[in-house]
N, C-alpha and C positions, 0 to 999 in steps of 0.2 A: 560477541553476543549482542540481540538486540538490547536498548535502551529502553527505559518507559518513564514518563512524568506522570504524575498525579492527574486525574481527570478532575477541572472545574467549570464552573458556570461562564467560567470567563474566557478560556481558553479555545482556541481555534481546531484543536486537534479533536477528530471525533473519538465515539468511546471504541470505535472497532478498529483505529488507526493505533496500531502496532511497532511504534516508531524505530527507525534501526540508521546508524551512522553508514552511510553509504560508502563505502569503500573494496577496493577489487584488490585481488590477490596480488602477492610478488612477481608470481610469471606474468600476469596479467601486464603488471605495471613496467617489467622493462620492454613489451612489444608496443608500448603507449607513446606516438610523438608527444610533445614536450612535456607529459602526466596527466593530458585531458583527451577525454572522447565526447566528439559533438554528442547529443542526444536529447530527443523533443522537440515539440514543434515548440518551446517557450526557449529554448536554445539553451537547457540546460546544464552545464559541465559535469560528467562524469567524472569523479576524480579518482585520482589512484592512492593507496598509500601501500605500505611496506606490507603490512598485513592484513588478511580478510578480518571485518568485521560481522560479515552475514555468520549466520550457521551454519552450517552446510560443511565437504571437503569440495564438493567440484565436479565430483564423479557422477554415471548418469542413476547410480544409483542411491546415491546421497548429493543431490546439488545443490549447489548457494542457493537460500530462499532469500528471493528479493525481496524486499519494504521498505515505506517511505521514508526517508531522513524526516529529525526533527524538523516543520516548519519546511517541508518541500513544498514548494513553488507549483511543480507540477499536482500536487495532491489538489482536488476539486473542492477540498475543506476549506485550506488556505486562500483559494482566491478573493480577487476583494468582493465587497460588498455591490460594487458598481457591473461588476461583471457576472455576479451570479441575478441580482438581477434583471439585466439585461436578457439573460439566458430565461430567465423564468418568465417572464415576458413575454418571449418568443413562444414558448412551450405551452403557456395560458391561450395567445392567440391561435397556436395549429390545434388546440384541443378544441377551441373554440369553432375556427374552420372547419372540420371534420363534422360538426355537430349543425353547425350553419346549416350545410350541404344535404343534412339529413331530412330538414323542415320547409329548405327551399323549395324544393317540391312541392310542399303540398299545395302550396298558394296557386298553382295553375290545374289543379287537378279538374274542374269542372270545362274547362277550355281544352283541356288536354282531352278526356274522356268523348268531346263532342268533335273533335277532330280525329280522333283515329278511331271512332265509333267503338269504345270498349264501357264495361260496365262502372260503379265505380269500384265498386269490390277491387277489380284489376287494378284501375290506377292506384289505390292505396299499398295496393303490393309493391309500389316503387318506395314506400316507406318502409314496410317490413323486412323487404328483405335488404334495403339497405342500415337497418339498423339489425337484422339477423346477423351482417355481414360483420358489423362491433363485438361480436360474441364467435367467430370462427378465427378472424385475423390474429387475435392476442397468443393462442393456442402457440402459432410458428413464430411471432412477430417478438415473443419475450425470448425465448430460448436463442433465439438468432442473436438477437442484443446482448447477452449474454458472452455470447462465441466469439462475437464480430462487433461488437460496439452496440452504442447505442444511436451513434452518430450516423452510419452509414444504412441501418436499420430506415432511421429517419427519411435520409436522404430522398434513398431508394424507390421507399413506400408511397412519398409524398410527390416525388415526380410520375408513380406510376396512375397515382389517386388522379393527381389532375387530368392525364388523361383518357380517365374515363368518363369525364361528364361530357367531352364529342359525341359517346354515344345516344345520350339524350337531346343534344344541337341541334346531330346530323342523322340520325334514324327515322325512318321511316314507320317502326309499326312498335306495335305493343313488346314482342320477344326483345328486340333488342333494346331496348328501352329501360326493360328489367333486369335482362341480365348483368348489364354493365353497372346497373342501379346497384347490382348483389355484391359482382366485385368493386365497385369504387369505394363500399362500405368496408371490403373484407382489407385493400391496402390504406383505407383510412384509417382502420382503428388500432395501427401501432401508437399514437400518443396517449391512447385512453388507459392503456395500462405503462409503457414504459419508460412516460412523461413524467407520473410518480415517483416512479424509482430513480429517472435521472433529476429529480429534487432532492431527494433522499441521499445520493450521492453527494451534493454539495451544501446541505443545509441539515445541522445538527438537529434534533428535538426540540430544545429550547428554541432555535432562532425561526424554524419554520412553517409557524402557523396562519401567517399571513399569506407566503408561499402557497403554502396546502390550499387553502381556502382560494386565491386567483383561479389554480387549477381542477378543486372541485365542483365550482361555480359556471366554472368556462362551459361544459355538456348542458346546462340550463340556460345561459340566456341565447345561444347560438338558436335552439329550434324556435326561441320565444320570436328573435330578429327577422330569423327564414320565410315564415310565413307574409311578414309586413311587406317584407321585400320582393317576394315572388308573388303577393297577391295584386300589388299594384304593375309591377311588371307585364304580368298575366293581362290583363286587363287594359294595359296602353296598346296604343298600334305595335309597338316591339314582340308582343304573344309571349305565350308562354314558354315557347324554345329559349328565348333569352335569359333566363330564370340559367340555366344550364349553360351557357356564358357567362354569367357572373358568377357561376361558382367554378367554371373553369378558370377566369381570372384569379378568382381569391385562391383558387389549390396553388395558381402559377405562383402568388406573390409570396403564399407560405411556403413551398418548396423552394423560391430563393434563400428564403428567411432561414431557414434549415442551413443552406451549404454555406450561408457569409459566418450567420450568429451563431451557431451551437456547437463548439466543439465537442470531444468527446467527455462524457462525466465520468462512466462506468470506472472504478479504482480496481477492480481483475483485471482489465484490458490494459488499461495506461500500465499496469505493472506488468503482465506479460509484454507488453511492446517493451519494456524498458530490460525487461527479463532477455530478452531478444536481441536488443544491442548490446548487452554486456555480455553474451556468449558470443555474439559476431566479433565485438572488441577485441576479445582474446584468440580470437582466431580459432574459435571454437577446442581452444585447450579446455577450458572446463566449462563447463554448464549450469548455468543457470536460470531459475524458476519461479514464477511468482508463486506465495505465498499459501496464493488461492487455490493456485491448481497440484500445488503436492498432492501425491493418492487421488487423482483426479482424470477422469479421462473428458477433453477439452475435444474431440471428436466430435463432428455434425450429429452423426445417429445417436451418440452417447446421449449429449445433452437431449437430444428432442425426447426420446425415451423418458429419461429421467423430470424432463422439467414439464412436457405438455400433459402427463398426468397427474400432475401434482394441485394443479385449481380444481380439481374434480376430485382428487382424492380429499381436498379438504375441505370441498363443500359436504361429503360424505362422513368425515369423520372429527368435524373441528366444529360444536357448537355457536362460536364467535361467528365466526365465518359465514355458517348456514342461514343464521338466523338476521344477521347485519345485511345477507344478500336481497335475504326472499323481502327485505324491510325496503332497501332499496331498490329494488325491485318492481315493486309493488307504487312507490311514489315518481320512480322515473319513469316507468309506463305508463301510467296515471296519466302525467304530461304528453303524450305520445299517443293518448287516445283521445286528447281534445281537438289533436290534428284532423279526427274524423268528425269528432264531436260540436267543435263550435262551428264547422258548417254547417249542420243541420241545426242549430239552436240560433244563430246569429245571420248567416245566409235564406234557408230553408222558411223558419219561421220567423224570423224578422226582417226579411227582404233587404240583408247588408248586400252590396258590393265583394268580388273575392276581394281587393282592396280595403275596403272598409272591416272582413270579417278576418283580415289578419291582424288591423287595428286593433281588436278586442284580447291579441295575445301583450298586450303592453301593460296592464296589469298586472302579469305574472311578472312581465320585465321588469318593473320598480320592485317589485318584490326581494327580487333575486338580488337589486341592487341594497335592499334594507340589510338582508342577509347578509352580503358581504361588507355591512359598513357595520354590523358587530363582530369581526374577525377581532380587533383589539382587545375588545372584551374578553371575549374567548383566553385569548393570552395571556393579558394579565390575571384571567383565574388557574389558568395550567401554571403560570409561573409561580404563584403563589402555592400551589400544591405540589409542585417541585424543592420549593423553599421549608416547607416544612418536611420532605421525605430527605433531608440532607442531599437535594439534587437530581437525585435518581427520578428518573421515568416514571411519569404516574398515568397510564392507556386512560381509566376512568375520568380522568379530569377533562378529558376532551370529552366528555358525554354533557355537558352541563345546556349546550345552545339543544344539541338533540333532543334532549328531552323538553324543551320549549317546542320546540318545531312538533314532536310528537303531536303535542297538544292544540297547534294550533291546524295542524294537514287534517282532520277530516272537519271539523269544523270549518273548515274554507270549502272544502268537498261538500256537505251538507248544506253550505252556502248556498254556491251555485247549483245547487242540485234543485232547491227547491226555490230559485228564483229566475231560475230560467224561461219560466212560459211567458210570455204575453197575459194580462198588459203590465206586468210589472217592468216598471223601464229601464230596455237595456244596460242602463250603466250600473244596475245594481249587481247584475251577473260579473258584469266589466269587473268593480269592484273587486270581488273575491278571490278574482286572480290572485293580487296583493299579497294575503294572508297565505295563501297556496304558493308561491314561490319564493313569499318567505322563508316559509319551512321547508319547500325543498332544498333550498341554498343551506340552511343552516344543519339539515339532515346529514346531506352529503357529505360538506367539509366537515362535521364533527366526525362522521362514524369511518370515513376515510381517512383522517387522522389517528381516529383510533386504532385503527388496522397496522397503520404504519406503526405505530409504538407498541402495539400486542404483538405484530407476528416480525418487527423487525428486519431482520436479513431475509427474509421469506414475505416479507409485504408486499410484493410486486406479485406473486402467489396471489394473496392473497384477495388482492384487489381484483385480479385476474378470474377468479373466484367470481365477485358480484360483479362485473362486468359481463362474462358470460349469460350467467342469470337473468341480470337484466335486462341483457338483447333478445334474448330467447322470446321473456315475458312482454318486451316494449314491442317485438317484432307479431304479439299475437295480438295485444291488444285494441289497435286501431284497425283490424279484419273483425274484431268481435262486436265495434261500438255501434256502429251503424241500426244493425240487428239489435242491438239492446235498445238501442233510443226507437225505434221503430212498434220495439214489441212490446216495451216496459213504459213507453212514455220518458220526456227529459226527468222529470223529478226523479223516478224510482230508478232508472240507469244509473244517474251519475251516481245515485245511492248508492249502487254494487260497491262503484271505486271507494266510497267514505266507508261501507262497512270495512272493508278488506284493510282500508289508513286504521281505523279504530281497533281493528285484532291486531296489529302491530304496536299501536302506541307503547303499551309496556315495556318494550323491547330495550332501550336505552335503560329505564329504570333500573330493570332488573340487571342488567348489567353493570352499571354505577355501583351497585348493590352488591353484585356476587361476580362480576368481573375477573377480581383476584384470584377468587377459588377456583373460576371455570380455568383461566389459565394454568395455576399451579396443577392441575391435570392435563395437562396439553406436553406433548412431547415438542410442538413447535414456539409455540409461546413463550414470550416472554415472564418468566419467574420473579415475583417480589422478594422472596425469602434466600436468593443466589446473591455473593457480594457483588458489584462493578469489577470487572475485570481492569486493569488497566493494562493489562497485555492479553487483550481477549484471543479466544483459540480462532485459528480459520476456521475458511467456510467447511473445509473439507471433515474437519471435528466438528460438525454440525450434521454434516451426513452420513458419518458413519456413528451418529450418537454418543460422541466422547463425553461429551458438556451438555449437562440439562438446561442450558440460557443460552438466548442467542440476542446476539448485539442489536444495538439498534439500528444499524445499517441496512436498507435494503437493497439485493442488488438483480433479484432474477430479472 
């Protein structure tokens, strides 16, 4: 039978890791040379003893269910400190990349538009639909990682990504130019959802809030960078094709970064691989199964079925969810339609440089950086609210930066909204940046943390959820701004964006507030009122509704 220790603050083992003495059968062990089977890439000894300790008989209709030894090596929990991150690091940076590529663009869009004689409406279409393309990819790009890793998902996506910005190098006209723009977005955005959940994998509650916050930072300062870099680009003898060289450079250096650094995280997969050699070991006398996939169909079409409508069904029937998306949503678009916006307010009417008018995104880039230099903060108040719940998970306690951020997004909206005309001077607009990328840094990682601690083993869902949303929403909004600054004047445009920040603001409140109770209705969510497991159910008693709680793990 498995084993189980006590779950504490101090302990390595996560609350979903189900510990069991790894040992293979009698028969197993006399076809064993000398009572060891290689197994892992960390080279780790299968060992044999006299008796099975899994559950299971063998057969394929009761098989050994595999789980981690106490304190195994291979578990993504255990590893050290220096290697997870490293890993997180890497993961910060490709989210980062992805988002870069997103804004690099824009910086030559007026050199671009006079060279292949198209409107700008057109050229901004290389924004939208590569940021459309964030919101289609996740759909196949989770379920796959699921199936098949999270590692080879990466790989794959990242060597296909880079490829595609030749087609903006070396094209010729406007079709090809966008379409590639669509797909480089649709094999980019495997990190934006299951960069997440390989955190999640390897960094408990408690220890991962500085983590969270690298990577929900990283889709904010990448488009803040892109523009500084492609507007001066644009602008030397190099032109603006080279903009699309250096993001084919940067996809190349991340998809190295992908096959040296990132091993696999996903703990289904490592135990089916492990599931895998210890049925080969025996010589396929009996069988054996991870954990995860008992009463499980681990089939291509199965999972896509099951998992690509599952961000849609919960944006339809999960309040947390709905309302956490349309909130970011609303403030990640926002950023996304100054790519239209501060050329007409900073080029147009203040006769900047594309160079100079990508300069005026560095405001938002300190900003971002304030945000993430209260990540500590953050922690030490979630810890102390752990501390007083005897340990346990407390989702609300990550709301506390949010709801500053609330307060402070349309008030920087409002800002710049009505300091934008002439002659008040430029760097008052500049300014505002600041406060605006303040709180979207602090928005994100807060209520992206909270997701992961509400919906748990379903987080990667769930994020999946406002990711969607907000490629949708970010992919309309810079086709819409032009026309609004056109028809409405700078002041009352940017207005739209600060009303729409303002009917959201509540949104964290109320949630700090009544949080608890929306989840205690939630068939997905995490429950206050359910003990800690310390031999929590699988995933597969999560799908067929056995257990009303589900761990803190996320894995979709």
């Amino acid at each position: 039978m498995a084993t189980s220790v006590p779950m504490s603050q101090a302990t390595t083992l996560h609350a979903t890791d189900e510990e069991a003495v790894l040992r293979l059968p009698h028969d197993v062990e006399r076809g064993a040379p000398d009572g060891t089977e290689r197994g892992g890439p960390a080279g780790k000894s299968l060992k044999f003893a006299s008796a099975s300790e899994y559950p299971g008989s063998g057969t394929r209709e009761d098989p050994y269910r595999v789980d981690w030894d106490i304190g195994d090596a291979d578990n993504p929990f255990n590893w050290s400190k220096t290697r997870k991150w490293m890993i997180t690091g890497q993961l910060a940076l490709s989210t980062f990349t992805v988002s870069f590529c997103s804004s690099c663009y824009s910086g030559g869009l007026a050199s671009m538009s006079a060279e292949l004689h198209i409107s700008q409406t057109i050229a901004i279409l290389g924004v939208s639909l590569y940021v459309l393309g964030f919101g289609l990819g996740p759909l196949v790009f989770a379920p796959l990682g699921e199936l098949y890793g999270r590692r080879i998902v990466f790989v794959l996506t990242a060597s296909v990504f880079m490829l595609f910005h030749l087609g903006g190098a070396l094209g010729h006209n406007a079709a090809t130019i966008l379409s590639t723009r669509l797909l480089a977005g649709i094999f980019g955005s495997a990190p934006l959802t299951n960069a997440g959940g390989a955190l999640s994998d390897m960094w408990v509650a408690r220890e991962r809030g500085f983590a969270t916050s690298l990577y929900g930072t990283a889709p904010w300062m990448g488009p803040v960078l892109g523009p500084i870099v492609g507007g001066w680009v644009s602008q030397s003898r190099l032109g603006w094709r080279f903009s699309f060289w250096i993001m084919f450079i940067v996809s190349a250096l991340n998809a190295l970064s992908y096959y040296f650094l990132t091993p696999e995280t996903f703990g289904p997969v490592l135990l089916r691989r492990r599931a895998r050699r210890l049925t080969k070991a025996s010589g396929r006398a009996v069988l054996f199964v991870s954990r995860f996939d008992i009463n499980r169909s681990v089939s291509l079409s199965a999972v896509l079925k099951r998992d690509m409508g599952r961000p849609f069904y919960f944006l339809f029937t999960e309040p947390i969810v709905l309302l956490l998306a349309i909130y970011i949503a609303i403030a990640y678009a926002t950023l996304y339609a100054f790519f239209a916006a501060y050329p007409i307010v900073f080029q147009e009417r203040r006769g900047f440089s594309e160079g100079e008018g990508g300069l005026a995104f560095l405001g938002i880039g300190v900003g971002n950086l304030l945000g993430i230099s209260l990540a500590p903060i953050q922690n030490k108040l979630y810890w102390r609210a752990m501390d007083r719940n005897d340990g346990r998970t407390v989702p609300e306690a990550r709301l506390y930066l949010p709801m500053v951020g609330g307060i402070f997004l349309p008030i920087s909206l409002f800002w710049f909204a009505w300091t934008s005309d002439p002659p008040i001077p430029w760097i008052v607009p500049v300014l505002a940046g600041i406060p605006f990328g303040f709180s979207c840094a602090i928005i994100m990682q807060g209520l992206t943390q909270y997701l992961m601690d509400a919906y748990s083993i379903y987080c990667a869902s769930a994020i999946a959820s406002t990711v969607i949303l907000r490629s949708v929403v970010a992919a309309i909004f810079p086709l819409i701004s032009p026309a609004l600054y056109h028809n409405l004047g700078d002041a009352w445009a940017c207005s739209v964006f600060a009303f729409l920040a303002s009917a959201c603001m509540p949104v964290p409140f109320l949630f700090y507030k009544y949080g608890a109770w929306v989840r205690s209705k939630s068939k997905w969510a995490l429950r206050d009122n359910v003990p800690i497991h310390t031999e929590p159910p699988s995933r597969a008693d999560f799908d067929d509704k056995k257990v009303p709680e589900a761990s803190e793990k996320a894995v979709v």
